[in-house]
C-alpha positions as CSV (number, residue, x, y, z in Angstrom):
1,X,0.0,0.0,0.0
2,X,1.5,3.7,-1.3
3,X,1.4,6.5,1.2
4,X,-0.6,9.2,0.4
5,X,1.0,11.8,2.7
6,X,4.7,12.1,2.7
7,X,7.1,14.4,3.7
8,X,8.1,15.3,-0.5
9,X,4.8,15.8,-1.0
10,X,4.1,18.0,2.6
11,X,7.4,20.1,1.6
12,X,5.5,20.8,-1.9
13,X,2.3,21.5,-0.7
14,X,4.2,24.1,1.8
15,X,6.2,25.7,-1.1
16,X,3.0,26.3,-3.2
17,X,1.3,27.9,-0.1
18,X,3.9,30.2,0.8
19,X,3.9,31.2,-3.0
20,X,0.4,31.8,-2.9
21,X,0.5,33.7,0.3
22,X,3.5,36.2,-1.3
23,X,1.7,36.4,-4.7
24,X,-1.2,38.0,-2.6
25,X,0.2,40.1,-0.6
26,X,2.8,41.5,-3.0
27,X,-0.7,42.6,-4.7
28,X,-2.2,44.2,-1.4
29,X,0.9,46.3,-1.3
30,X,0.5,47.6,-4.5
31,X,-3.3,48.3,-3.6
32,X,-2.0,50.2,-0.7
33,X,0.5,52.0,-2.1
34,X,-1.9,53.4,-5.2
35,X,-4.3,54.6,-2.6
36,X,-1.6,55.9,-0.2
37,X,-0.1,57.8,-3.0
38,X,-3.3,59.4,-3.8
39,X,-4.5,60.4,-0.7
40,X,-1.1,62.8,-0.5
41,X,-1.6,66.4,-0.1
42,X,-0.2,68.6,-2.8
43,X,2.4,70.3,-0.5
44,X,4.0,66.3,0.2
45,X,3.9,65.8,-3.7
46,X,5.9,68.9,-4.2
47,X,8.5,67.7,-1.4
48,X,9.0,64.5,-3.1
49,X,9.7,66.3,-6.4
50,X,12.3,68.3,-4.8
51,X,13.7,65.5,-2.8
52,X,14.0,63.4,-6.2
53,X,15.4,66.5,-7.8
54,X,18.2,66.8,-5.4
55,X,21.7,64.9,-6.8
56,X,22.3,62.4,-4.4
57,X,26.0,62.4,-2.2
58,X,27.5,60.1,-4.9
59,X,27.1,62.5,-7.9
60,X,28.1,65.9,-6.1
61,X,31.5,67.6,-7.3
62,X,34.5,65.9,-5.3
63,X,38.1,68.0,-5.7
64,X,41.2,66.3,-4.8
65,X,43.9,67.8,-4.1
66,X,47.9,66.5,-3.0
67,X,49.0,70.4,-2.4
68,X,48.9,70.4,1.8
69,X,48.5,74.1,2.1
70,X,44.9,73.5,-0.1
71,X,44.4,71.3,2.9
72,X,45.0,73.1,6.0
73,X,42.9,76.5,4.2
């Protein structure tokens, strides 16, 4: 007689369940964040648009210099 209720099968059966249970909620958080990002007030909208504007650290002008007196001014 064949066992219906292994561990292989238990492990799948797991897997599938915790792929179901991402699927949805990945899709709640994109619900949420389309009424989250329309319930913003204009004055957080335009704060966002400046923020993004804004070049981050990585892409500001850097001198370098080896002269020590361009140092210690």
């Amino acid at each position: 007689m064949r066992k219906y209720f292994s561990e292989k099968s238990l492990v799948v059966l797991l897997f599938i369940l915790v792929l179901v249970v991402f699927t949805i909620a990945q899709s709640e958080t994109q619900k949420m964040g389309k009424v989250n990002g329309s319930l913003m007030s204009s004055a957080q909208k335009a704060g966002l648009k400046i923020m993004a504007s804004e070049k981050p650290a990585s892409q500001q002008l850097v001198v370098k210099t080896t002269d020590p007196q361009a140092i210690n001014n």
